[in-house]
N, C-alpha and C positions, 0 to 999 in steps of 0.2 A: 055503565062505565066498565072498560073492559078490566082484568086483576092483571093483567100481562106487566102494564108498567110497573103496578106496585109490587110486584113478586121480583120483575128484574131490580129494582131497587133494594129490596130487603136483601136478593142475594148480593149486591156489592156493598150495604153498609157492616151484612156479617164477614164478607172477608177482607173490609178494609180492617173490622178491630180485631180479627186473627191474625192480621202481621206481625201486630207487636208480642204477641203471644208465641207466635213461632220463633223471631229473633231472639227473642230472651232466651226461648229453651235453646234454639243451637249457639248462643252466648254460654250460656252453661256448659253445654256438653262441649265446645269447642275447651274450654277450661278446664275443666278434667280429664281429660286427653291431656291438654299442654304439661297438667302438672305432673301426669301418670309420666308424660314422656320425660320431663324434666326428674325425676328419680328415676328413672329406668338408665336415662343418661349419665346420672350419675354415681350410678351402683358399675356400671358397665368397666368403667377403668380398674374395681377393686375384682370384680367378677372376673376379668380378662385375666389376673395375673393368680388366680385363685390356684392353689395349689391340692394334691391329692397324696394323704398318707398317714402314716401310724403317730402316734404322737402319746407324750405321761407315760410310758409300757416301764412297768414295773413286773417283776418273776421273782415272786419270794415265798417262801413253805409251798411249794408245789402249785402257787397260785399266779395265773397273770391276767393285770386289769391294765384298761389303758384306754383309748378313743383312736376313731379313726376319723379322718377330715375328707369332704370332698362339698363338689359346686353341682354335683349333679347327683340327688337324694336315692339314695338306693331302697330298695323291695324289703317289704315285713319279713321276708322269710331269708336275708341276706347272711350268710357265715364265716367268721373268721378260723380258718385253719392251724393247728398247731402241728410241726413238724420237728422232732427229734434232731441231733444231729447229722444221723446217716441218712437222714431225709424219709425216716418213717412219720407217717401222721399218727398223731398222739391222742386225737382231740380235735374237737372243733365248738364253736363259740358261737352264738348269736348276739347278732350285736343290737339294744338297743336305747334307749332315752335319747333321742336327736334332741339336738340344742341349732341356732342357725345364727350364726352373728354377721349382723348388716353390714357391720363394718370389714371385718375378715371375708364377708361372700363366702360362706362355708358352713356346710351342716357340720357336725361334731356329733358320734355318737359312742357312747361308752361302753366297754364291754369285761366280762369277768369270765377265767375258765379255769379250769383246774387240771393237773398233769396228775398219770397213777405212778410214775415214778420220776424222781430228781433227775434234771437234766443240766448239762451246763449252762446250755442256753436251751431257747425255744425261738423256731423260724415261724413266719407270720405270714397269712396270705391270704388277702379278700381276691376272689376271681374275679369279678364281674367287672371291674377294673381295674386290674392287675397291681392293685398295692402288694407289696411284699415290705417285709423288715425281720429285726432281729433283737430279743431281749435277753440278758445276761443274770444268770439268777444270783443275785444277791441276800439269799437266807442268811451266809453267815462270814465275815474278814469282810463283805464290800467287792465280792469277787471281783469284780468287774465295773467298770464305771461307764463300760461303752454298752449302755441300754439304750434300745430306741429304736425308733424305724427307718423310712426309706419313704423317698416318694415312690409315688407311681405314676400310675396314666393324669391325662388329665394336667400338664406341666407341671410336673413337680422338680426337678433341679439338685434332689439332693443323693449323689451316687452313692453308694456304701455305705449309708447313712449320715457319712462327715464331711462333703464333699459339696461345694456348689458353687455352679458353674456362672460366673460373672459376665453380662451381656456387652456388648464389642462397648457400650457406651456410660458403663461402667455400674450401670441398675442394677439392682438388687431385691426380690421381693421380700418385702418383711413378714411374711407368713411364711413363707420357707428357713428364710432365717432363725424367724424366734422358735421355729418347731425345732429347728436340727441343734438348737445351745438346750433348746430344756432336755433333749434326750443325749448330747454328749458332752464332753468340757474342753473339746479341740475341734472346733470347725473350720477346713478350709474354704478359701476363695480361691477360686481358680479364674484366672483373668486371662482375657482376651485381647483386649487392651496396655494401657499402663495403670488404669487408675480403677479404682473400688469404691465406687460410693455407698458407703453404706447406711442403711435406715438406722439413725437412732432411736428409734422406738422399740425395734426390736431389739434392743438391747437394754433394756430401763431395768428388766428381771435380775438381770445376770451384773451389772458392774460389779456389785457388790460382795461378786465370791471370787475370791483367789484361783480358782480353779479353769475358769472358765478365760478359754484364750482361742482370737481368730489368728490362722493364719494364712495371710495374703499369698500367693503364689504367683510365679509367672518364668517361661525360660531367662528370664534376666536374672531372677533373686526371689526371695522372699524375705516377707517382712511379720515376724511372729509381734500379738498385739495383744497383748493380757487386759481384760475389759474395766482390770479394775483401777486401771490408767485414768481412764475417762471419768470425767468429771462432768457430766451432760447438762444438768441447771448450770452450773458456773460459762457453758461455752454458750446453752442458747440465750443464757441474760448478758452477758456481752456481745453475743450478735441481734439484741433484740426480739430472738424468735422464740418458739418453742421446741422442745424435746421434738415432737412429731414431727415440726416441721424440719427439722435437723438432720442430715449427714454429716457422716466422718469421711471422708479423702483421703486413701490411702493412696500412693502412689509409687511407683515400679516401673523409671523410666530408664530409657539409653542417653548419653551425655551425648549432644552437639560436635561435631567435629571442630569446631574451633574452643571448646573444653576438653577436644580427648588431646587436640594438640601441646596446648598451655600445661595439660599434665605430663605431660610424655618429656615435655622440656625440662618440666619440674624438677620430675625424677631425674634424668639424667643429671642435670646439676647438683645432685644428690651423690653422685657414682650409682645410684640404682635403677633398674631396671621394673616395666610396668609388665605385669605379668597375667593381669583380666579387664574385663570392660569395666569402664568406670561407668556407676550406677547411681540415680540419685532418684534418695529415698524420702516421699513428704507424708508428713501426716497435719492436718487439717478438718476444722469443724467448716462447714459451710451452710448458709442461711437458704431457702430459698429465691433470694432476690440475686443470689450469686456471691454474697459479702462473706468472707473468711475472715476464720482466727486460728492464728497456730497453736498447736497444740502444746503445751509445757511438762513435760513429763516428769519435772523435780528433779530427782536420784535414783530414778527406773532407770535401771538397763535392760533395755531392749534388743532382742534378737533379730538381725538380718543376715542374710547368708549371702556369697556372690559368688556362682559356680565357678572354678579353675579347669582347666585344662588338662592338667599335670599334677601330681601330688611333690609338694614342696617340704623344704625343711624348714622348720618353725622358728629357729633358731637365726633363721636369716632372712625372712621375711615378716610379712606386717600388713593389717588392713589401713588403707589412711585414710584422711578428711581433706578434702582439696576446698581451700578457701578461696574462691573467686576474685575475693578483693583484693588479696594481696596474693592470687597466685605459687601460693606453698601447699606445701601438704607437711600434714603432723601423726602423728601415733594415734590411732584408736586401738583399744583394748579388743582383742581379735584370737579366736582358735582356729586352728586347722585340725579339718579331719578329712579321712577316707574311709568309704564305707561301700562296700561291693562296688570297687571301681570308680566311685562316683567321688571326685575332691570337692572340698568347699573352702569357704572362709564364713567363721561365723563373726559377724561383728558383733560388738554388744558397744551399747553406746545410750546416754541420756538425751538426746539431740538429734536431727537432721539434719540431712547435707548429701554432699554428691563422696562417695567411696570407690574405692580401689586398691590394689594389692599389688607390692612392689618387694621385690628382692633386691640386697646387696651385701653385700661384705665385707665390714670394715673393720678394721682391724689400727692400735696406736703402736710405733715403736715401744715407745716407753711404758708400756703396760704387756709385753710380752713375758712370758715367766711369771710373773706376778700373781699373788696369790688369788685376786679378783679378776684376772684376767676373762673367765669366762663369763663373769655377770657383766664387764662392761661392755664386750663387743657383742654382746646378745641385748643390750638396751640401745650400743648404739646403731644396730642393725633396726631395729625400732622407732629409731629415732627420739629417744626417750631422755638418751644423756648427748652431749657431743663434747666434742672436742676442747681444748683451749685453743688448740691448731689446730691445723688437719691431721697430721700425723702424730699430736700432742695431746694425752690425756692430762697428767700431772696428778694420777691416783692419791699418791700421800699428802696433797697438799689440801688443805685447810677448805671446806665448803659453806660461803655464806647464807643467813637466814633467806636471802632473796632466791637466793641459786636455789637451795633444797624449796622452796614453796615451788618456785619452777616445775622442777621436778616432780614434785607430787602432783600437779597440776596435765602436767604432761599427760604424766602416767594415767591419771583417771579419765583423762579425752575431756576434759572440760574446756566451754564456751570461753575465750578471754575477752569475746570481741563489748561481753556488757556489762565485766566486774569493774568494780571503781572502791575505794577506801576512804575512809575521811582521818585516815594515821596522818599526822603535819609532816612527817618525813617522808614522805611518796605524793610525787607530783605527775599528771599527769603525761609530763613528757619522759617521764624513767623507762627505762627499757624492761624492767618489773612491773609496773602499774598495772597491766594488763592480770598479771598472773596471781596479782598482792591480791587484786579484785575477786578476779575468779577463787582462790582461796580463803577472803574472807567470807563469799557468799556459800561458800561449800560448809563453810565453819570450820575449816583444817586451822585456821591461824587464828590466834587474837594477840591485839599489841602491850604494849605496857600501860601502865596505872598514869604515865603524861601523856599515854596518845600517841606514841611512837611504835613504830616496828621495828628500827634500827637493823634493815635493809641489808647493810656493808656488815654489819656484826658478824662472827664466825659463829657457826650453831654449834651449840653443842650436843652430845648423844641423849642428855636428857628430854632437850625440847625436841632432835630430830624424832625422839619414840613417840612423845606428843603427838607431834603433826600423823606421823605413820596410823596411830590408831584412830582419831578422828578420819582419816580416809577409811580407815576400818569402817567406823561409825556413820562416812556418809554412802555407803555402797550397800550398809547394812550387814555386815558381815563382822562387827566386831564380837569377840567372845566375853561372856559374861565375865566377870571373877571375883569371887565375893572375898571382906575382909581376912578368912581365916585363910583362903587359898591364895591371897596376896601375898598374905604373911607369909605362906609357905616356899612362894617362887622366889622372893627374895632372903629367903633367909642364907641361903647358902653363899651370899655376896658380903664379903666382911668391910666393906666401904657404902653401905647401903644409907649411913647417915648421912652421907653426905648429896643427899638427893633433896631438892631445895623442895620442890612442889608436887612433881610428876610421879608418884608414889603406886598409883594403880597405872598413868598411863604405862610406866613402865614394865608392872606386872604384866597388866595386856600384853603389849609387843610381844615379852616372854614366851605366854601361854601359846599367841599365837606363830611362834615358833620365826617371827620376825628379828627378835633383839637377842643376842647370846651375850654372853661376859667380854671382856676384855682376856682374862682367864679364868681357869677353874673356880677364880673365891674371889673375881673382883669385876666391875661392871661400869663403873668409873663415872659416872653419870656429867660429871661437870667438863670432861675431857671436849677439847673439839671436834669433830665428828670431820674423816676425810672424806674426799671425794670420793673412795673406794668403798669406802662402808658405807658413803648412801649409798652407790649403784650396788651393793650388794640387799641393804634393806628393801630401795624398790622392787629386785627379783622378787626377794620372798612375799613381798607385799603382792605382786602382780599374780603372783601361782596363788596365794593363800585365798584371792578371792575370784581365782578362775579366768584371769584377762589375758594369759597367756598360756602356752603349754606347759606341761611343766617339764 
């Protein structure tokens, strides 16, 4: 019998039961590829935006330690350079202990050097790609608080060390971010756009210290944003998400043509005149899935500025809030400066909205000569006090509890559109309610022991010094004054017993150089308070906490 058949035979029953053997292994191996490729895919978007540069540079007793970051691991024998001020090298540094975080896509490696003599600073510089920076010695006072470095090669974004530059669509990378706050305490944005999204993650280190503030930039305005604002768990548990997954929204847009028209009328209805772009300014938490929450700032005032044209007089202009809904505009607390040529308007304000800056000059008959004459048409160029008429102040006459909350309400740029009160004497449809609200939620006012705030009542100086330093109290700026230095301010007042309750409010106002006597030895505290001497206490109130020039 021949072996041919049985040998062909043996050879197809050994390679039928090697199929299954071979599909399993390129089953496997197909699978580890997938998975290699499936983290390589998703390391790539963190890799992509990986950033390159100095980072922790501290310079103290002659000593500077600190890490350098990059995505692309440099050579055992790699050096960081020390350069003097006049650009002599001092020193140089080998850097090592690499660390690599998965998440960041970035080696980190640490390094230590030592200078033979004290410098003010010391300049930083790996070659091999081109990191530079700069660290400020702080041995002894805190010299300097601008330590730290610079990106470099390799996309890094941060110019000067405080500087970064925000992409047309408003990203941000949060490794460039969180380096450039732990080495400074003012970092800007620089936008391309109108808007700043920025990563809350890079930010979790830093809310918590006073020091540490972005500021938003753009030719429209900028928007100064102190971190300790944010409240990051409280915004991502109300939009459901997490911190990481979280942005903040800043925004720094140009107003609509059919908003710059409604204010342009505004104003003129006004007798005043618009004098910059009107700007509207948002801040915003935003979720991933797109869902926002506005931001609530409390009693923060916040800084924005809105370039001018021209340098103005302070005295007759004003930054204002244009309420869309009802089409006015009202007083926000505002300075003007100039500074090498350059005018601003700085707003300061607890809230967002759309801003702008308008001049006018008004002036009452019947408040000319008068000895308040120039505190009132400097609030009413403001828009802070008005008229009874147009041409009618009626300075001496009598100012009631509704009118001065008004007023103080004015004056701090408070929200009216969500106070409400549960006094039984203010109803919803009072032409007060608004402001009764807004002051009670400020805490400037509380009513009587039946529930009333008695509205129409005339105020007197005692309660107007009340209200005055709770605005003290809610801006933050009231002055301490303990009992023996109460005693002190009031002793020279020979009618002092006749002060029913407001015994320190009253001292305060003093201290803070708001309330004076009636005369030399009397203060009067039960007297009605005119019109003229609120619009004088609001001046002093408005200088004494920086809302206007002085």
């Amino acid at each position: 019998m021949s072996k041919e058949p049985f040998q062909e035979s043996k050879k197809l029953l050994e390679t039928e039961r090697s199929e299954p053997l071979m599909k399993s292994t390129v089953f496997k191996k197909t699978a580890q590829v997938t998975v290699m490729m499936l983290i390589i895919s998703a390391l790539l978007p963190v890799l992509a935006f990986a950033a390159t540069g100095f980072s922790n540079l501290v310079y103290k007793n002659n000593t500077v330690t600190g890490n350098v970051y990059t995505d692309n691991p440099y050579s055992v024998n790699t050096q960081v350079y020390m350069y003097d001020p006049n650009g002599n090298k001092v020193g140089s540094i080998p850097i090592t202990s690499a660390t690599y975080s998965v998440y960041e896509g970035v080696y980190s490696y640490s390094f230590t050097g030592t200078t033979v003599t004290r410098q003010t600073y010391i300049d930083l510089e790996e070659e091999s790609q081109s990191v530079t920076g700069r660290v400020y010695d702080t041995t002894s006072n805190g010299n300097n608080n601008n330590n730290g470095g610079s990106g470099g090669g390799g996309g890094g974004g941060i110019s000067n060390g405080a500087t970064i530059t925000v992409n047309s669509d408003g990203s941000i990378d949060a490794n460039t971010l969180q380096n450039a706050l732990s080495q400074y305490d003012i970092v800007e944005l620089k936008l391309n756009g109108d808007v700043a999204l920025i990563p809350a993650k890079a930010l979790v280190n830093y809310v918590s210290d006073k020091n540490k503030t972005l500021k938003i930039s753009s030719e429209k305005g900028t928007y100064t944003l102190p971190l300790y604002v944010l409240k990051l768990d409280d915004l991502a548990s109300k939009l459901s998400t997490t911190v990481d997954d979280l942005k903040i929204k800043v925004g720094i847009a140009a107003v609509d043509e059919t908003s710059t028209n409604e204010i342009a009328t505004s104003a003129t209805a006004l007798g005043a005149t618009v004098i910059s772009s009107a700007v509207d300014f948002t801040l915003a938490a935003v979720a991933a899935d797109g869902t926002t929450q506005n931001i609530d700032l409390g009693s923060n005032y916040i800084n924005r500025t809105i370039p001018l044209s021209k340098e103005v007089d302070p005295s007759r202009t004003t930054a204002v809030v244009f309420d869309t809904t009802t089409k006015k505009l009202s007083f926000v607390p505002s300075l003007f400066t100039t500074t090498d040529g350059i005018n601003e308007a700085v707003i300061k304000r607890n809230n967002n909205s759309i801003y702008t800056v308008i001049e006018m000059n008004k002036s009452f008959n019947d408040s000319k000569g008068h000895w308040a004459q120039g505190y009132i048409e400097l609030l009413a160029n403001k828009l802070v006090i008005d008229g009874v008429t147009d041409d009618s102040f009626q300075p001496e006459r009598d100012i009631t509890r509704a009118e001065f909350a008004a007023l103080v309400v004015r004056a701090l740029g408070l929200d009216q559109s969500n106070g409400s009160s549960s006094f039984n004497d203010v109803t919803s449809g009072d032409w007060f309610s608004g402001v009764v609200g807004a002051a009670v939620n400020a805490k400037i006012i509380d009513g009587y022991e039946d529930n009333t705030f008695r509205p129409n009542q005339s105020i007197t100086r005692e309660e107007l010094a009340a209200m005055v330093v709770r605005a003290l109290s809610f801006v933050g700026a009231k002055p301490e004054v303990s009992s023996s230095e109460q005693s002190d301010l009031l002793a020279k007042f020979t009618d002092t017993n006749k002060i029913v309750w407001a015994q320190n409010e009253l001292a305060v106002a003093i201290q803070a150089g708001i309330v004076d006597g009636i005369t030399d030895s009397t203060i009067s505290p039960n007297t009605q308070a005119t019109r003229a001497q609120s619009a004088t206490m609001l001046k002093r109130l408005l200088t004494k906490v920086n809302f206007i020039n002085n």
